[in-house]
C-alpha positions in Angstrom: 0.0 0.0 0.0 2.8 2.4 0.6 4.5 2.3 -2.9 1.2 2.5 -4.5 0.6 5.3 -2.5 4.2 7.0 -3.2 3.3 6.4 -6.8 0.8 8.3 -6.6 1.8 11.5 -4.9 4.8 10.7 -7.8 2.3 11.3 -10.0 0.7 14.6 -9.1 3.9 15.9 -8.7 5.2 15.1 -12.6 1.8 16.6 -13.7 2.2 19.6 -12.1 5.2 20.0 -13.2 4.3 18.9 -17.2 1.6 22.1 -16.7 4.2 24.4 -15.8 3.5 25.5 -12.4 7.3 26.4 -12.0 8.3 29.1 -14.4 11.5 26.3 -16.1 14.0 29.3 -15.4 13.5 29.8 -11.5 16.6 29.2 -9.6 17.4 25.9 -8.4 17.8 24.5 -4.4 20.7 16.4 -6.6 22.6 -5.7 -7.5 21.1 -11.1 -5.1 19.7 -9.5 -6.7 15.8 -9.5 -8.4 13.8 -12.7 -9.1 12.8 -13.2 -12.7 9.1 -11.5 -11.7 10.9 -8.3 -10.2 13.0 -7.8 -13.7 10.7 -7.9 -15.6 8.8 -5.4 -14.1 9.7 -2.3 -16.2 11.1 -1.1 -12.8 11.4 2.3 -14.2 8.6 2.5 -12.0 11.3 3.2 -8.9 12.8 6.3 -7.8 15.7 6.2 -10.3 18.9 5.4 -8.8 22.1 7.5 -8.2 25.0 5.6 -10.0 28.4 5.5 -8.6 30.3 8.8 -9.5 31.5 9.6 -12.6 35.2 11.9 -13.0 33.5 14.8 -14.7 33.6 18.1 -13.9 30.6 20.1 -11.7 29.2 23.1 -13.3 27.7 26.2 -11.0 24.3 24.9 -12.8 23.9 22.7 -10.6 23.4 24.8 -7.6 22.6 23.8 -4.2 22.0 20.0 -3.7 20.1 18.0 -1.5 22.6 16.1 1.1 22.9 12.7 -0.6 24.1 13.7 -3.4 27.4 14.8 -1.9 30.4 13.2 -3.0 28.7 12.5 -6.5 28.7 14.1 -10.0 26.9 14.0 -12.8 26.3 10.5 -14.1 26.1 10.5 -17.9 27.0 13.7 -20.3 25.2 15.6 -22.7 26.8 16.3 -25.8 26.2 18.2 -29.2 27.4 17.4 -32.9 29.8 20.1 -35.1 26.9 21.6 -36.2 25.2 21.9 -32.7 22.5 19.2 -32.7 21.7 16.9 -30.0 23.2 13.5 -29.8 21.1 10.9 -29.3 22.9 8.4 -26.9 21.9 6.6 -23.9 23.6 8.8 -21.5 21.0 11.3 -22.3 18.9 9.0 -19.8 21.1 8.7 -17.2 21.6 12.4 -17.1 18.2 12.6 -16.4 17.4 10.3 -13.9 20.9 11.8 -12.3 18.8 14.9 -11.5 15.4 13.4 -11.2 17.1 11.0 -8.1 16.2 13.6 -5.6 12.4 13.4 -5.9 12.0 13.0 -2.1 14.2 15.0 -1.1 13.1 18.1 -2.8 10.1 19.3 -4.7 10.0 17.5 -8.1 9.6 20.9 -9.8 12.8 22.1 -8.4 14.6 19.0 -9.4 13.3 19.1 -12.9 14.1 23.5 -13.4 17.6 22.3 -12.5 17.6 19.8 -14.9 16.9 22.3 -17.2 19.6 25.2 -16.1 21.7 22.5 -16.6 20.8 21.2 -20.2 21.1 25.1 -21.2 24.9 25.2 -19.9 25.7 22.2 -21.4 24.7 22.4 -24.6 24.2 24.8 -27.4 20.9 26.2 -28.3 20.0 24.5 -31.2 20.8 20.5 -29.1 20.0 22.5 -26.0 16.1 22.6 -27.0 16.2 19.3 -28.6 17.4 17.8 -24.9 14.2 20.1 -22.9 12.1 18.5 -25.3 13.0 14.6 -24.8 12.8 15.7 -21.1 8.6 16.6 -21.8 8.5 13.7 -23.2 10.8 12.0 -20.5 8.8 13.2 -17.7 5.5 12.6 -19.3 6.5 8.9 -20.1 7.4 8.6 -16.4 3.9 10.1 -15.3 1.9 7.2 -17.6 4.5 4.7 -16.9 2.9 5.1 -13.3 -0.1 4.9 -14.3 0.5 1.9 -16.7 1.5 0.2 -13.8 -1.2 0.0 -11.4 -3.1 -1.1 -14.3 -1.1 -3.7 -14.3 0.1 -5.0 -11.1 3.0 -7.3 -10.9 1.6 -11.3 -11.5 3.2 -14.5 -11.8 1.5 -15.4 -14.7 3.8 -15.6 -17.9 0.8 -13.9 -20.3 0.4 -11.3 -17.6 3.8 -10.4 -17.9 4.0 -10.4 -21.4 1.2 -8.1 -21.5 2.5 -5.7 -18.9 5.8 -5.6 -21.2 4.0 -5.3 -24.2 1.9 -2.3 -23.0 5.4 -0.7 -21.7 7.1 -0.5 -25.3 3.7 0.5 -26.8 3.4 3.8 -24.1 7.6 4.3 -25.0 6.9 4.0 -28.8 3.6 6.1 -28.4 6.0 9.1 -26.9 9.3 8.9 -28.0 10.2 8.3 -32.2 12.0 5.3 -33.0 15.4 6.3 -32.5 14.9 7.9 -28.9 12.9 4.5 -27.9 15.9 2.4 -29.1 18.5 4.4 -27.8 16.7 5.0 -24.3 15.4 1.3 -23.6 16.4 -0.7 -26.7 18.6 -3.1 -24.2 16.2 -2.8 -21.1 13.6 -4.4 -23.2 15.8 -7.2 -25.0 17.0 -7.9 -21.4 13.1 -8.4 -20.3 12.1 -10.6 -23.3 14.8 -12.8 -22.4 14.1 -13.3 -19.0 10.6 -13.1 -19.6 11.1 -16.4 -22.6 13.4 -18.2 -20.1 10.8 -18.1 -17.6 8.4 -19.3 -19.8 11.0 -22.1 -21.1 11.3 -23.3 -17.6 7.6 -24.2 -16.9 7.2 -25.7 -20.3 5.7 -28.4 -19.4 6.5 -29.7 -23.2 10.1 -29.9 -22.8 12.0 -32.0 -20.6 15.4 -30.8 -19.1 17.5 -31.3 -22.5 14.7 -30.0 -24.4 14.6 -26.6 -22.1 18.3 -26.6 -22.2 18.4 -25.9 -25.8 15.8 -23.7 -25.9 17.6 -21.6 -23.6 20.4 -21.9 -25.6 18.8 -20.5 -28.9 17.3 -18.5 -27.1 20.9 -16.7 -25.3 22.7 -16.8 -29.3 20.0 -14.2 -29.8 20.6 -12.1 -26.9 23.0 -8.1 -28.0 26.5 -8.9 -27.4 26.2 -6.4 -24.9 23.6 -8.1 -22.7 25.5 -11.3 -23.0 27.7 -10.9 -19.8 25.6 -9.2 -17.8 22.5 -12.0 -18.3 24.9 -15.0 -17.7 25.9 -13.1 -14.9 22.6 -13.2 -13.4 22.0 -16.5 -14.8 25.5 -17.9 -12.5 24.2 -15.9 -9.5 21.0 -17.7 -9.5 22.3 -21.2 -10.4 24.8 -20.7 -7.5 21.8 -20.4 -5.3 19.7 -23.3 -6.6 23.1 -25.7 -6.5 23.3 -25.4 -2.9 19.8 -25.6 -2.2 20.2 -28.9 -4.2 23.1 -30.2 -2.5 21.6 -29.2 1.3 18.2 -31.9 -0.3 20.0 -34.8 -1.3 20.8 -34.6 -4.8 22.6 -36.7 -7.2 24.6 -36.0 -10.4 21.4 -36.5 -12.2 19.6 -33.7 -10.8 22.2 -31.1 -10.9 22.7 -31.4 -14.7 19.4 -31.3 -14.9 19.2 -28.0 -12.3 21.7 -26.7 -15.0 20.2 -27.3 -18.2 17.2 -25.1 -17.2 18.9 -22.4 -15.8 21.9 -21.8 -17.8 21.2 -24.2 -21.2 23.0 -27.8 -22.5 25.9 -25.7 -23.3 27.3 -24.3 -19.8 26.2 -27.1 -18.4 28.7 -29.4 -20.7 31.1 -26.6 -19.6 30.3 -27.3 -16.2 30.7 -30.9 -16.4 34.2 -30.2 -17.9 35.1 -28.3 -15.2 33.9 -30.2 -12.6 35.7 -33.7 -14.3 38.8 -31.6 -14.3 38.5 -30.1 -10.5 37.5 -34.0 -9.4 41.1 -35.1 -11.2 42.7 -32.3 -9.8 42.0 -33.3 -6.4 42.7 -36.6 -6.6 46.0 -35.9 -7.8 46.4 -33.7 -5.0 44.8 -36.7 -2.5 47.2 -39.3 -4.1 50.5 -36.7 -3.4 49.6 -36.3 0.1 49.3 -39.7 0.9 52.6 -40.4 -0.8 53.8 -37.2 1.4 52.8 -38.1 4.8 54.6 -41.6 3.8 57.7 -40.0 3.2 57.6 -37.6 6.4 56.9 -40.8 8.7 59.7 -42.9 6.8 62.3 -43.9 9.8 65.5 -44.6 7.4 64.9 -40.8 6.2 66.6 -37.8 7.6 65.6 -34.2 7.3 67.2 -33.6 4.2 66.7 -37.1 2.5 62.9 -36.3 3.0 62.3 -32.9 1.6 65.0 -34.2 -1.4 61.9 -37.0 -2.0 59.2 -35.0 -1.4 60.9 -31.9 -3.5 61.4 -35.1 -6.2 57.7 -36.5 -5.8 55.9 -32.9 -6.8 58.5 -32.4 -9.9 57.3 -36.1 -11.0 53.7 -35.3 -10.8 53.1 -31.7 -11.3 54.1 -28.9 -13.8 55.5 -26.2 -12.8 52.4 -24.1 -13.1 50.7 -26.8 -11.3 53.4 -26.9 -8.2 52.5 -23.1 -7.5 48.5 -24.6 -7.6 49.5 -27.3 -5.5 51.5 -25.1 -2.6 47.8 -22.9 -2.1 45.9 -26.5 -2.3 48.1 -27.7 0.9 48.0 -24.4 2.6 44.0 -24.9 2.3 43.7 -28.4 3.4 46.3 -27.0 6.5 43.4 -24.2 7.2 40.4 -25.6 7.1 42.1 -28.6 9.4 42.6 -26.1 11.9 
């Protein structure tokens, strides 16, 4: 009840300022992580977030600021071609939401007239006006988005989603032209279809766990190469979480390739499998030296010198030299976690 009702009050306030009850030259007063419902939730719908700061210089437009912005600076830039139009670039966005972070803290109006001082010293006229104008159209895509959103209220159900998301890029294309909707939330809304598909992959109930593995995996070949780090990030994070979970109930080989399959796709699980054959020789390599170690430390017809000669002998026989420096932080591990 309290974030519809801060969505609200939200509202009122971008509509007063979209009918220009502030004269726009008054002087200013500045992650685990989501489950697969939460992102794909349009979460534009928060309070934007501050990002970490940026090493750019401050300008005197920015006048006074409200406390938790200090220490920051301007995330994003705002920049103008040769023959002074606007460039058209993401950072445009996060410029914005920059400013429009301290909505709480201050009156919306004043938040939004210092966006504007600001887009004036930045920029020359011509790109200046272009940026005041995407902001109209930010703010007023903020103020539906709202709306938009108690409409549709946050469901588990795959077609709800899908119709939440769909009725998202229909409000951005509806205010923004093609270029700006791109550019703005071109990779926020690939990101959502693909979570939103591999949901919907997952609780197939067509496809077994090979089948949903390489559905997934069509299904990531089509994601931008620059969501493709970030999504098997969050793909990892989760998989972490659901390994352990799996491991605390009992299960067997079986079910964790399975467990992988549907989260990550047939082809990091293989990976997986790799790496887990190879860590499983590893260690019994390192298993086998240590026994053949602790024989050689308790041999009686050994002296000091004979023994670290054997053992010095016994890790060049078995181990590269790359693998010696592996083997030194393997023994100092087994020495720590035996206390």
């Amino acid at each position: 009840m309290k974030f519809i009702a801060a969505l609200f009050v939200l509202t009122l306030l971008i509509g007063i300022v979209m009918n220009g009850s502030a004269p726009p030259d008054s002087e200013p007063a500045q992650t685990q992580s989501r489950t697969e419902n939460d992102r794909i939730n349009t979460s534009e719908t928060r309070l934007p977030e501050r990002s970490a700061p940026i090493s750019r210089p401050r300008t005197a437009a920015l006048g006074r600021l409200p406390g938790s912005f200090a220490g920051t600076q301007v995330d994003g830039r705002l920049r103008a071609d040769a023959a002074g139009k606007l460039i058209i670039d993401a950072e445009i966005r996060r410029v914005f939401d920059y400013f429009l972070a301290s909505i709480g803290e201050e009156p919306l109006e004043t938040s939004v007239n210092r966006l504007r001082r600001y887009i004036g010293v930045q920029l020359p006229a011509p790109a200046a006006g272009h940026a005041t104008q995407l902001l109209s159209q930010y703010l007023d895509y903020k103020r539906q988005l709202l709306m938009l959103e108690q409409q549709h209220m946050q469901q588990a159900d795959i077609d709800a989603m899908r119709n939440r998301l769909h009725a998202v890029q229909q409000l951005r294309a509806g205010i923004f032209d093609n270029r700006v909707h791109q550019t703005f939330f071109g990779l926020d809304e690939a990101a959502d279809r693909f979570m939103l598909e591999r949901l919907a992959i997952r609780h197939d109930p067509s496809l077994d766990a090979s089948g949903k593995g390489a559905a997934l995996d069509r299904l990531r070949n089509n994601l931008p190469a620059e969501l493709q780090d970030p999504m098997a990030a969050q793909m990892q994070v989760q998989l972490r979480e659901q390994t352990r979970a799996l491991a605390a109930s009992g299960g067997n080989p079986t079910d964790l390739r399975q467990l992988r399959q549907q989260l990550v796709g047939n082809a990091a699980a293989a990976r997986l499998e790799q790496l887990d054959a190879k860590r499983q020789a590893w260690q019994a390599r390192v298993t086998a030296y240590r026994e053949e170690k602790l024989r050689i430390e308790r041999s009686r017809g050994l002296g000091q010198a004979d023994k670290r000669a054997a053992i010095s002998r016994l890790a060049t026989e078995r181990f590269t030299e790359h693998e010696r420096q592996r083997l030194q932080a393997a023994e100092q591990l087994v020495a720590a976690e035996r206390g």
